[in-house]
MIBAVEX-728930 format. One record per residue (C-alpha): residue in one letter; x negated, y, z. Coordinates in nm, 3 decimals, padded with zeros to 5 digits, always signed. Each point is the difference from the previous one (the first is absolute). Layout:
// residues N
+-----+---------+---------+---------+
| res |       x |       y |       z |
+-----+---------+---------+---------+
|   A |       X |       Y |       Z |
...
+-----+---------+---------+---------+
***
This chain:
// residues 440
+-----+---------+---------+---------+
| res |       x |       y |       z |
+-----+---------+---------+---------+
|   X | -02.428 | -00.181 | +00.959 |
|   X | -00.359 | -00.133 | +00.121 |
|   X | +00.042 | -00.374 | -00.139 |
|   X | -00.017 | -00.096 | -00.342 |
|   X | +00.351 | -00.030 | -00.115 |
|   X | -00.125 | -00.317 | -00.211 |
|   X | -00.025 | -00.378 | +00.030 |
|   X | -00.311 | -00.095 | +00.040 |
|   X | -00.159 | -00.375 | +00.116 |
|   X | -00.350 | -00.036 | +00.071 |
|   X | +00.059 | -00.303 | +00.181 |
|   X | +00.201 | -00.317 | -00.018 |
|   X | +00.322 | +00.053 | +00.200 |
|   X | -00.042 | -00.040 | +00.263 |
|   X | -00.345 | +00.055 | +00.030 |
|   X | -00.267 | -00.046 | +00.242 |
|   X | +00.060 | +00.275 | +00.233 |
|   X | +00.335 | -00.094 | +00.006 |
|   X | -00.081 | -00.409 | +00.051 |
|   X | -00.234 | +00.096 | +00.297 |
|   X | +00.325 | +00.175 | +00.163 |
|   X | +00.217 | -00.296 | -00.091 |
|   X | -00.214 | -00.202 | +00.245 |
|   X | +00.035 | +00.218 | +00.258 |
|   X | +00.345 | +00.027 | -00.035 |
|   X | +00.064 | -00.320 | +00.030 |
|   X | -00.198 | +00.041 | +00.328 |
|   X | +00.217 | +00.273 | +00.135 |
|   X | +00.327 | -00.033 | -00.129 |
|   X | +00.361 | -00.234 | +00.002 |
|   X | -00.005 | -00.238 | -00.282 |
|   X | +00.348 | +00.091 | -00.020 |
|   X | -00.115 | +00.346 | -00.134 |
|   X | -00.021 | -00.055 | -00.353 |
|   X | -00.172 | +00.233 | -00.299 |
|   X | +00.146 | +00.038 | -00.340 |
|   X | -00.320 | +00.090 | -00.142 |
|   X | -00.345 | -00.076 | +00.200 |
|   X | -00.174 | +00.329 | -00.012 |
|   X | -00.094 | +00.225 | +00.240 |
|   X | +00.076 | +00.430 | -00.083 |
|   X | -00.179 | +00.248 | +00.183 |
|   X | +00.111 | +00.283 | -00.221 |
|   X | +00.365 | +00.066 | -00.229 |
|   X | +00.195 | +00.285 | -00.165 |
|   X | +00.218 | +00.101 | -00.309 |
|   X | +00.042 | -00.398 | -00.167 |
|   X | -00.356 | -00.131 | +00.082 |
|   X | -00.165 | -00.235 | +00.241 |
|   X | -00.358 | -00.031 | +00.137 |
|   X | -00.132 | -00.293 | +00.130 |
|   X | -00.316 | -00.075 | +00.190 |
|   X | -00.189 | -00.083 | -00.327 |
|   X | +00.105 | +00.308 | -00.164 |
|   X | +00.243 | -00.141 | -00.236 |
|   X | +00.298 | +00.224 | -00.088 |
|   X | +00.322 | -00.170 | -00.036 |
|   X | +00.324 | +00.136 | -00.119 |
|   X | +00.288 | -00.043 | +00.266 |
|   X | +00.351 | -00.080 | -00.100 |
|   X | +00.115 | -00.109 | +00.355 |
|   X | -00.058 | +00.333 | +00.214 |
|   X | -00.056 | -00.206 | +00.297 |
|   X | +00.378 | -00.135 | -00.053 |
|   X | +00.138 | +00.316 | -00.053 |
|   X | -00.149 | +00.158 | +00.218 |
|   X | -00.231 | +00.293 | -00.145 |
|   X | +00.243 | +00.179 | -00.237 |
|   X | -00.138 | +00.310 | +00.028 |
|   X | -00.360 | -00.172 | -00.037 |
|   X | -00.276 | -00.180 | +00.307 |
|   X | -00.109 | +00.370 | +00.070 |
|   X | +00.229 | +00.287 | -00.116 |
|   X | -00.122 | +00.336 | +00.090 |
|   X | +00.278 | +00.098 | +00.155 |
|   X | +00.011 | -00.326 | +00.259 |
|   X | -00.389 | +00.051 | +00.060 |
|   X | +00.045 | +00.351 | +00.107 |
|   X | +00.330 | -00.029 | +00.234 |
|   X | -00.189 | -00.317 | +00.155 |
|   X | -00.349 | +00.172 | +00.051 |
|   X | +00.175 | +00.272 | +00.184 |
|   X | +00.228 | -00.180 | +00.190 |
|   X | -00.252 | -00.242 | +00.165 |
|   X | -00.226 | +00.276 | +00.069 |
|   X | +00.334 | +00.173 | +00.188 |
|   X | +00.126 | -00.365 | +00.179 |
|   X | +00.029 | -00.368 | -00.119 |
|   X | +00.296 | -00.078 | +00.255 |
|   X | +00.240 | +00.122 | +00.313 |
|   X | +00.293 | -00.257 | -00.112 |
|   X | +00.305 | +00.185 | -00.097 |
|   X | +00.181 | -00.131 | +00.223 |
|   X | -00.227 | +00.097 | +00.327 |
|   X | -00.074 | +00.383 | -00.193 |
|   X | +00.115 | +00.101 | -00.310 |
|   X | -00.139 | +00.157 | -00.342 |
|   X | +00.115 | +00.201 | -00.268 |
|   X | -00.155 | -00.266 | -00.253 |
|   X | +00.258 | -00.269 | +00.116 |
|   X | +00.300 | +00.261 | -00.065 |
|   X | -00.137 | +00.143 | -00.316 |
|   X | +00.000 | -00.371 | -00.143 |
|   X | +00.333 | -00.063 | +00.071 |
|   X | +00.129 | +00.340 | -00.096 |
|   X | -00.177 | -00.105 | -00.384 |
|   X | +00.152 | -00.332 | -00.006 |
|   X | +00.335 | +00.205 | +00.111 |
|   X | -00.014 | +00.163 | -00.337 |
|   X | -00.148 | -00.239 | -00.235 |
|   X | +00.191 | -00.301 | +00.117 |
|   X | +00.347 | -00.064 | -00.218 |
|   X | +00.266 | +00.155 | +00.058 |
|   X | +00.097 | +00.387 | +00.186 |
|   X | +00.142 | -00.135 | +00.292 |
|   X | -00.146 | +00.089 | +00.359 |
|   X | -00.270 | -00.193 | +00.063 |
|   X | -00.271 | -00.150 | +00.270 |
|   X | -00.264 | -00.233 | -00.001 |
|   X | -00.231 | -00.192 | +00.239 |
|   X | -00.336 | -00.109 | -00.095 |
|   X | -00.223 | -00.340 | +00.054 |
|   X | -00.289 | -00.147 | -00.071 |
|   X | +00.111 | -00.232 | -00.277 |
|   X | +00.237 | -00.094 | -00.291 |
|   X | +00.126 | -00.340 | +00.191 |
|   X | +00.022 | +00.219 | +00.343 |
|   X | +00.225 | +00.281 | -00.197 |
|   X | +00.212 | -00.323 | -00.152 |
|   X | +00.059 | -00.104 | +00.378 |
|   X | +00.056 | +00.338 | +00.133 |
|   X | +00.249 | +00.063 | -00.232 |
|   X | +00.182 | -00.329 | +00.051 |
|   X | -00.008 | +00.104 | +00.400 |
|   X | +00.160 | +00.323 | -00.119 |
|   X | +00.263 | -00.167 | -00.215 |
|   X | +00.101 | -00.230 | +00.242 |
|   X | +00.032 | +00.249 | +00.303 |
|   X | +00.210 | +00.188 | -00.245 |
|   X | +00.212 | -00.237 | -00.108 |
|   X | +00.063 | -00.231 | +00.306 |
|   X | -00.086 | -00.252 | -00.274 |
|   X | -00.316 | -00.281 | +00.017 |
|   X | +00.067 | -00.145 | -00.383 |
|   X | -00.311 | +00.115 | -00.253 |
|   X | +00.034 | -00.055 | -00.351 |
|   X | -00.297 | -00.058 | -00.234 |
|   X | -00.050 | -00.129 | -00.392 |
|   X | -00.202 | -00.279 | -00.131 |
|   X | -00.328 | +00.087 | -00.108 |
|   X | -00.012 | +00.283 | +00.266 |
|   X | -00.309 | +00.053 | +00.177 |
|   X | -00.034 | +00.217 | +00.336 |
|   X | -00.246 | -00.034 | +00.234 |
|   X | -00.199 | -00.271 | +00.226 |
|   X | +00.133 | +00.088 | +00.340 |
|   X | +00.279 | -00.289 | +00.103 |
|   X | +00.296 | +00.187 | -00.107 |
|   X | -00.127 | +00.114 | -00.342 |
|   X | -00.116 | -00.353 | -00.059 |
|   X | +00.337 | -00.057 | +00.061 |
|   X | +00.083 | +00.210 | -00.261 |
|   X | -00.242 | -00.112 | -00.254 |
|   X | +00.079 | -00.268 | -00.217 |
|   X | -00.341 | -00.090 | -00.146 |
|   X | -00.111 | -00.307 | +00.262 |
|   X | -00.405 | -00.014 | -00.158 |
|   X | -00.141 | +00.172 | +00.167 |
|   X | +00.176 | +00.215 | +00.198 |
|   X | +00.188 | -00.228 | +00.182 |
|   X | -00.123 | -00.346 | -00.001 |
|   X | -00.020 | -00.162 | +00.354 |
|   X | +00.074 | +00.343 | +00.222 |
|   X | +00.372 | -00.082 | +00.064 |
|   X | +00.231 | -00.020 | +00.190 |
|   X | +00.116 | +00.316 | -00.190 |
|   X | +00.234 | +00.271 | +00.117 |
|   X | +00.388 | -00.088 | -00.030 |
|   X | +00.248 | +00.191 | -00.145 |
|   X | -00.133 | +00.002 | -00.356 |
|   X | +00.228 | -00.072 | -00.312 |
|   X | -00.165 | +00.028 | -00.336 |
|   X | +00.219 | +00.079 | -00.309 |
|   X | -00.108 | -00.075 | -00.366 |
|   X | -00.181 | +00.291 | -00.184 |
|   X | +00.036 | +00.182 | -00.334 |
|   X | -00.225 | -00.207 | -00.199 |
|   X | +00.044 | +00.117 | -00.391 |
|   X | -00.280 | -00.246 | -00.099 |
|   X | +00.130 | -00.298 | +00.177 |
|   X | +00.387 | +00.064 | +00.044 |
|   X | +00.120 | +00.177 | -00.283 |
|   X | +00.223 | +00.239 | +00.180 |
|   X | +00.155 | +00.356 | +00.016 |
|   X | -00.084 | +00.210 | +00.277 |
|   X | +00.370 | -00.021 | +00.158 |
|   X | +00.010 | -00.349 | -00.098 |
|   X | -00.291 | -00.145 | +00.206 |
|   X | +00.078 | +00.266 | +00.323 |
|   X | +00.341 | -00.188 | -00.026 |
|   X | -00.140 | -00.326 | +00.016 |
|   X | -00.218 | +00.154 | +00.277 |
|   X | +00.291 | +00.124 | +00.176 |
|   X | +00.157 | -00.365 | -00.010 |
|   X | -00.252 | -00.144 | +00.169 |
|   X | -00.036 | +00.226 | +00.285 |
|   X | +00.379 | +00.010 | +00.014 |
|   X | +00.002 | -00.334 | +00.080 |
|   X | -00.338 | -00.082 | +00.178 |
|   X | +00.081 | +00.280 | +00.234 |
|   X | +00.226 | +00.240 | -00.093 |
|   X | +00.046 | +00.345 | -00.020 |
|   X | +00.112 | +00.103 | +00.323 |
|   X | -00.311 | -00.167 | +00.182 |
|   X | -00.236 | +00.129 | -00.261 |
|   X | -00.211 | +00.323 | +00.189 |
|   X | -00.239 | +00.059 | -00.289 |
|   X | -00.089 | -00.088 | -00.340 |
|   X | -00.347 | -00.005 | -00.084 |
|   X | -00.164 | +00.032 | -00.352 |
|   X | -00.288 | +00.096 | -00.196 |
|   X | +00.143 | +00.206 | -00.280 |
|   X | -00.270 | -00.130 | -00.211 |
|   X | -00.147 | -00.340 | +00.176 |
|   X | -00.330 | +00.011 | +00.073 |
|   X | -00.193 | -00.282 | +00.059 |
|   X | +00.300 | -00.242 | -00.126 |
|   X | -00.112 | +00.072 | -00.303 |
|   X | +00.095 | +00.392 | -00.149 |
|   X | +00.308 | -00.094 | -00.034 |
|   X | +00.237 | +00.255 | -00.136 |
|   X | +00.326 | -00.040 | +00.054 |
|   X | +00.256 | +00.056 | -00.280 |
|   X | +00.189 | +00.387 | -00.027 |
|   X | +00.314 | -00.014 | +00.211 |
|   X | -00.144 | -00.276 | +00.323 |
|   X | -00.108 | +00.260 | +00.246 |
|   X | +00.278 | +00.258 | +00.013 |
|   X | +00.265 | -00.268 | -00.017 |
|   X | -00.195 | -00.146 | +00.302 |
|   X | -00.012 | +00.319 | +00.122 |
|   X | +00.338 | +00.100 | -00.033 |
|   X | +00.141 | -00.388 | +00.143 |
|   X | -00.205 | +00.108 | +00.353 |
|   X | +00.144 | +00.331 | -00.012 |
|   X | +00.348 | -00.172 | +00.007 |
|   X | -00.078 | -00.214 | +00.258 |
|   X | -00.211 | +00.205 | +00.229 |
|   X | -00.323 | -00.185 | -00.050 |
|   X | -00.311 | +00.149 | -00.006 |
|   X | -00.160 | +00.085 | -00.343 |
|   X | -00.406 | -00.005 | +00.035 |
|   X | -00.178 | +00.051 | -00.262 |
|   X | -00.358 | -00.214 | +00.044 |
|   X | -00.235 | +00.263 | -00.208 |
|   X | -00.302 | -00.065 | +00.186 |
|   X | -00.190 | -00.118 | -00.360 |
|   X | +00.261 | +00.229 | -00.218 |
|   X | -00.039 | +00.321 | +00.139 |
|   X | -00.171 | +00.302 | +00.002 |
|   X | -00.023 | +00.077 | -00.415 |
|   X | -00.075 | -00.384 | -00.088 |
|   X | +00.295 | -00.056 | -00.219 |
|   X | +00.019 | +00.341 | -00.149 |
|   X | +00.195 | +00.143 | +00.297 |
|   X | -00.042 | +00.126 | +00.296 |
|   X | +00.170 | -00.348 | +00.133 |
|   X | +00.166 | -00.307 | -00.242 |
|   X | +00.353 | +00.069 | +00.167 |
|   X | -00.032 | +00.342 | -00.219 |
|   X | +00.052 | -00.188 | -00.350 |
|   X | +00.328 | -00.121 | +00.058 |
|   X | +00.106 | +00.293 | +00.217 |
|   X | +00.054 | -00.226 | +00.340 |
|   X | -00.058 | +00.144 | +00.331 |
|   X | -00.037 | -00.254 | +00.276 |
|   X | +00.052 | +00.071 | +00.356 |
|   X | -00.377 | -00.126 | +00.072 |
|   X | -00.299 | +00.045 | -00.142 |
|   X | -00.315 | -00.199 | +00.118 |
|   X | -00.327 | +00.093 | -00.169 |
|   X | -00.391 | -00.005 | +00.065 |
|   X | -00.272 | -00.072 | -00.230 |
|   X | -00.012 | +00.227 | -00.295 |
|   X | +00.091 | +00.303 | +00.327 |
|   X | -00.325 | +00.098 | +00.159 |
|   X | -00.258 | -00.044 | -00.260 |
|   X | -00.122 | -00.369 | +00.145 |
|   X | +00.008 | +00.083 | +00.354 |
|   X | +00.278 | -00.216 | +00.209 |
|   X | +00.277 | +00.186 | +00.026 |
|   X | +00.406 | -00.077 | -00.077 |
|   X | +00.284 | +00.115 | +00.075 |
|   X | +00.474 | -00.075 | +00.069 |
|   X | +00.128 | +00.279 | -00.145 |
|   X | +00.372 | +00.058 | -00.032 |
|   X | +00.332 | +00.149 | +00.134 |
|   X | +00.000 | +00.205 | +00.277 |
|   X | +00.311 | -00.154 | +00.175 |
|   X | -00.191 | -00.333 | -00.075 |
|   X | -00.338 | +00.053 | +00.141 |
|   X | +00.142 | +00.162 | +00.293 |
|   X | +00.213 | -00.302 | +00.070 |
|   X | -00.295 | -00.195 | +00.215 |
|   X | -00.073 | +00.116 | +00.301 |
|   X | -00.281 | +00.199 | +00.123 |
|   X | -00.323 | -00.180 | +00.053 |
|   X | +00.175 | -00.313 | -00.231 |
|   X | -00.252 | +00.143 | -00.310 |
|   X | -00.383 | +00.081 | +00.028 |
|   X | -00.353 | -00.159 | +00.030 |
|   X | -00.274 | +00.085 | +00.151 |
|   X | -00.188 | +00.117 | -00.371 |
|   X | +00.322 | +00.094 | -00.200 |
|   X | -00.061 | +00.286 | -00.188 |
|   X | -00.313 | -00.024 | +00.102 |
|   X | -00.155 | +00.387 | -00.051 |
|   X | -00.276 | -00.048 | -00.246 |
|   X | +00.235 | -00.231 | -00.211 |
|   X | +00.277 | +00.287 | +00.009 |
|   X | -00.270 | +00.216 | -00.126 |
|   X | -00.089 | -00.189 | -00.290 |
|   X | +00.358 | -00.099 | -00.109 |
|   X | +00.049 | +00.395 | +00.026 |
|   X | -00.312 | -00.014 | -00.249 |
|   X | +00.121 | -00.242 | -00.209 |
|   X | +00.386 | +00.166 | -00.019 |
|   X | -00.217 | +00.332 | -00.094 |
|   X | -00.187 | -00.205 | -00.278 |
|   X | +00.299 | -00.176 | -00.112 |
|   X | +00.213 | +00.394 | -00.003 |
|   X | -00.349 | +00.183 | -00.153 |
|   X | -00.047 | -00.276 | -00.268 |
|   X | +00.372 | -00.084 | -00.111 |
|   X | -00.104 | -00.354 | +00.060 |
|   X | +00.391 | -00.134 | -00.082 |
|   X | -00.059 | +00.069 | -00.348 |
|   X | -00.349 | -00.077 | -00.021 |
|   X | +00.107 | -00.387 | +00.099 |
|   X | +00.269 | +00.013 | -00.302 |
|   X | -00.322 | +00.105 | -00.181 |
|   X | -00.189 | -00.338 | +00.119 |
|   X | +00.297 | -00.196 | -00.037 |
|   X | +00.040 | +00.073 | -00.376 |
|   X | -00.350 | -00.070 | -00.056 |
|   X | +00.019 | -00.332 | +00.178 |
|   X | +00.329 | -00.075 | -00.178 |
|   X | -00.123 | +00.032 | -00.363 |
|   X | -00.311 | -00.204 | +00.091 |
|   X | +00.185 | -00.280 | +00.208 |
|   X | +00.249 | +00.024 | -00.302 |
|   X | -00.252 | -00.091 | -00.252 |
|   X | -00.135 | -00.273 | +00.220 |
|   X | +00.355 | -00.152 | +00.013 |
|   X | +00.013 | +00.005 | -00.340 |
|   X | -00.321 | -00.169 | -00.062 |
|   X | +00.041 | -00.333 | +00.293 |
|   X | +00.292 | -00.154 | +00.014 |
|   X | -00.108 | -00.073 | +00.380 |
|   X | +00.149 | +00.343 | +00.080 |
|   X | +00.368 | -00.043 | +00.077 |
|   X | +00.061 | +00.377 | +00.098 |
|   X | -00.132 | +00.321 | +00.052 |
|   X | +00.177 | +00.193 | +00.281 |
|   X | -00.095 | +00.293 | +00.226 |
|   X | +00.085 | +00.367 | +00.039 |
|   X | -00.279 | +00.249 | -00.025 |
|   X | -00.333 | -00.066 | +00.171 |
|   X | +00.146 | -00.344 | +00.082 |
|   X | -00.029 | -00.240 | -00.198 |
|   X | +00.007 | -00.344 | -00.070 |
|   X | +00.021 | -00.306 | -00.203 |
|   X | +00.119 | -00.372 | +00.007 |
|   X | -00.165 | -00.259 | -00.119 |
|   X | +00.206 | -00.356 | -00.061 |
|   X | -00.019 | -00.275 | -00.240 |
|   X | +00.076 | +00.133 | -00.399 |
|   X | +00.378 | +00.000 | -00.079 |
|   X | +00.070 | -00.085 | +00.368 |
|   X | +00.004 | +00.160 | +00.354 |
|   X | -00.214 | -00.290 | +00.172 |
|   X | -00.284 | +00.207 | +00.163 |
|   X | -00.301 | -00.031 | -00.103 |
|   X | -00.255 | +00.069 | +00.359 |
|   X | -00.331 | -00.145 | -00.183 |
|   X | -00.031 | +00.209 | -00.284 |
|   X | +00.089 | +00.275 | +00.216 |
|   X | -00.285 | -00.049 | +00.231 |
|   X | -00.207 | -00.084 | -00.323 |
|   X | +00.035 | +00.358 | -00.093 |
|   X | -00.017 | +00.162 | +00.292 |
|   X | -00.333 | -00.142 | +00.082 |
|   X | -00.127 | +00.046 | -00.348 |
|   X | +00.098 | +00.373 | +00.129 |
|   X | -00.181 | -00.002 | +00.277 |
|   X | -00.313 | -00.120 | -00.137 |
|   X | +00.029 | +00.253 | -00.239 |
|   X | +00.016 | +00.332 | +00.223 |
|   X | +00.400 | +00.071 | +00.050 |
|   X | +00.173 | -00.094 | +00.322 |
|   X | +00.297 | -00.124 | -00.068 |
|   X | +00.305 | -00.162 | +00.234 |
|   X | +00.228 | -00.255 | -00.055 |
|   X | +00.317 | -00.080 | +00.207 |
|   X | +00.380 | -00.160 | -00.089 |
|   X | +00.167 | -00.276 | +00.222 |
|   X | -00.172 | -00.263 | -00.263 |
|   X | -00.364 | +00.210 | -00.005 |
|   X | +00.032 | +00.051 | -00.424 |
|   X | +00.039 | +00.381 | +00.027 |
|   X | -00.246 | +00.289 | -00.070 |
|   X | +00.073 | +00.314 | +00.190 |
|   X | -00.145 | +00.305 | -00.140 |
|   X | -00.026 | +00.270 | +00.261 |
|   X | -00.308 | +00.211 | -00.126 |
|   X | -00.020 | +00.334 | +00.232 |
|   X | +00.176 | +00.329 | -00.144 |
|   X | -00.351 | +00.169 | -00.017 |
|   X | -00.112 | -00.257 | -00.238 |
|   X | -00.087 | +00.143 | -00.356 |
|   X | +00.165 | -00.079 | -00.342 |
|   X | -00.379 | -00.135 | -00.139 |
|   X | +00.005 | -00.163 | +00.261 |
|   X | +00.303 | -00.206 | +00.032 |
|   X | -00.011 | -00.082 | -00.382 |
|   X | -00.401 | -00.205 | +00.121 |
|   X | +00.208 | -00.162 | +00.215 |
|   X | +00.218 | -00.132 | -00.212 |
|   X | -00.239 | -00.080 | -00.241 |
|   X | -00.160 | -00.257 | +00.236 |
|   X | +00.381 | -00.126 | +00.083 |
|   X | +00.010 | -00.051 | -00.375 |
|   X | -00.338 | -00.203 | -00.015 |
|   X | +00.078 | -00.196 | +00.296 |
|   X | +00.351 | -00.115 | -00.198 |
|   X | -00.225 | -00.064 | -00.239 |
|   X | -00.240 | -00.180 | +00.146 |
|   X | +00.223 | -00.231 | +00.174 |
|   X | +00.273 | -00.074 | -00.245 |
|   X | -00.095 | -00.400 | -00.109 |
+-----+---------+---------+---------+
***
């Protein structure tokens, strides 16, 4: 790999090169834009970083998931180069391509589950979340959506709908579209529960908000993403799962952040065995290019009506290309088990963190997701400040890394599968000085 697989500052971040660009962003560009970390890249692979100034920083966030298989994986640079030397775009829907019906016939097999299958593919994560409420609801006959606290999925009107965080996804863009119960989720750190225990008090409240018979779909994360990593307990999602198969609602299965080797499996459903009816994913698919994808049962995705699914750039060609790169990397590389790698590095560190501030009320996360909550010692009263104390102390330090969680006292760990062991451990040496350093 040509860049230094090393943290390296030679400036303060950020530093000049970057500051100059600052101005002229905020030239240019929305206020309502925001940047997590004020630095501008012109060059990334394997876990590293490069700024403007040259430093090298160490990321943990992979753009949000994003670059699993790494910012420039050989196999995604390749299929890319020669696809936009062949054609950039025809829309599939004026002229077809094989590299639209090669995707789907990959997410066909690596999807849960052995049952027929078809898929249609989008743009975005929040555009598959709508598409596949469109196809659940044609389906069913049904308009009712059900969603869980915490959940977050998208920023079109429907998914912020859906999402429950208001700050700032939400704040002042309503009137919001109808037809959207939410239902308590599995929240071991918060509600003590059993798997089967909290999907019944789920199922109580949806019973009653709505009921059954007017739900069309259930909607959930199988590991919540930017509500905080939270993991719900062994036994929620197939009880969910089997309470909509009783009742004819549609199971999706959010794994837009989880999928695609993150958790240690192809896709979180795998863990406990559940196969939904829907699958919506994107980010982690094409290598960082926009792509995403509805994939589920045939007699389901054939239920809308010709012409009722599409977009002018879905499954866009040079994005199918590079998610047929990144499938190859993800196949070539055994990439599954290289995130339970990451994740058992990440656990024993976050593990001995944990044990050392009482600030850190749980560690949580499944493979190369990761996370911990911070809260007031002996309590679960969030703690937001010290959380952005450490983050920044982070940041100043040469690692990206993210926060999230409805009350913004989370840490997400999402450092790309291409990211070495050496590493990973510097990373989380400079999460352990930045606990450190702002502990008080």
């Amino acid at each position: 790999m040509s860049i230094a697989q090393e943290r390296r500052l030679v400036t303060e971040i950020p530093g000049p090169g970057s500051l100059e660009r600052l101005d002229r962003k905020k030239a240019h560009v929305a206020d309502g834009v925001g940047t997590t970390l004020p630095v501008f890249i012109v060059e990334a692979g394997g876990g590293v970083l490069v700024d403007v100034d040259g430093n090298h920083l160490i990321d943990l966030g992979s753009g949000i998931a994003v670059t699993t298989v790494g910012n420039a994986a050989p196999s995604v640079v390749r299929n890319v180069q020669e696809q936009v030397a062949k054609f950039t775009h025809t829309c599939f829907m004026v002229t077809p391509y094989d590299g639209y019906v090669d995707v789907c016939a990959a997410l066909a097999e690596l999807t849960p589950g052995d049952h027929a299958k078809k898929s249609a593919l989008f743009n975005s994560g929040a555009e598959a979340v709508e598409n596949a409420v469109k196809i659940a609801r044609v389906a069913t006959g049904r308009d009712a959506v059900g969603v869980f606290d915490h959940a977050y999925h998208g920023r079109t009107n429907l998914t912020m709908a859906m999402t429950a965080k208001n700050m700032p996804y939400k704040n002042g863009f309503g009137p919001f579209a109808g037809e959207v119960y939410r239902a308590p989720m599995s929240y071991p750190l918060r509600d003590g529960l059993t798997g089967e225990q909290a999907a019944a008090r789920a199922i109580d409240v949806l019973d009653k908000q709505v009921g059954a018979a007017n739900l069309a779909c259930l909607v959930i994360e199988p590991i919540q993403g930017e509500g905080g990593f939270v993991v719900p307990a062994p036994g929620f999602l197939p009880a969910l799962a089997a309470w909509a198969e009783e009742n004819g609602i549609v199971f999706i299965a959010d794994e837009i952040q989880t999928g695609f080797c993150r958790t240690g499996d192809w896709f979180a459903c795998d863990h406990e065995e559940v196969v939904p009816d829907l699958v919506t994913t994107a980010k982690g698919m094409a290598g960082g290019l926009p792509l995403a994808a509805v994939t589920g049962r045939a007699e389901l995705m054939d239920s809308v009506h010709v012409g009722g699914l599409g977009g002018t750039y879905g499954g866009n060609p040079v994005a199918c290309a590079a998610a047929l790169g990144a499938i190859e990397e993800m196949r070539t590389e055994v990439l599954d088990a290289r995130a339970r790698e990451l994740g058992a590095i990440m656990a024993t560190r976050l593990g001995e963190l944990a044990a050392q501030h009482e600030v850190i009320a749980e560690v949580r996360g499944r493979g190369a997701m990761m996370a911990i909550e911070l809260c007031a010692p002996g309590t679960t009263e969030p703690d937001p400040v010290r959380t952005a104390a450490v983050s920044a102390y982070c940041h100043q330090n040469g690692v990206v890394t993210l926060t999230c969680g409805t009350w913004g006292n989370v840490f997400r760990f999402l450092p790309p599968l291409a990211i070495s062991d050496t590493l990973l451990e510097e990373a989380f040496d400079v999460v352990a000085e930045a606990f450190a350093a702002t502990g008080g």
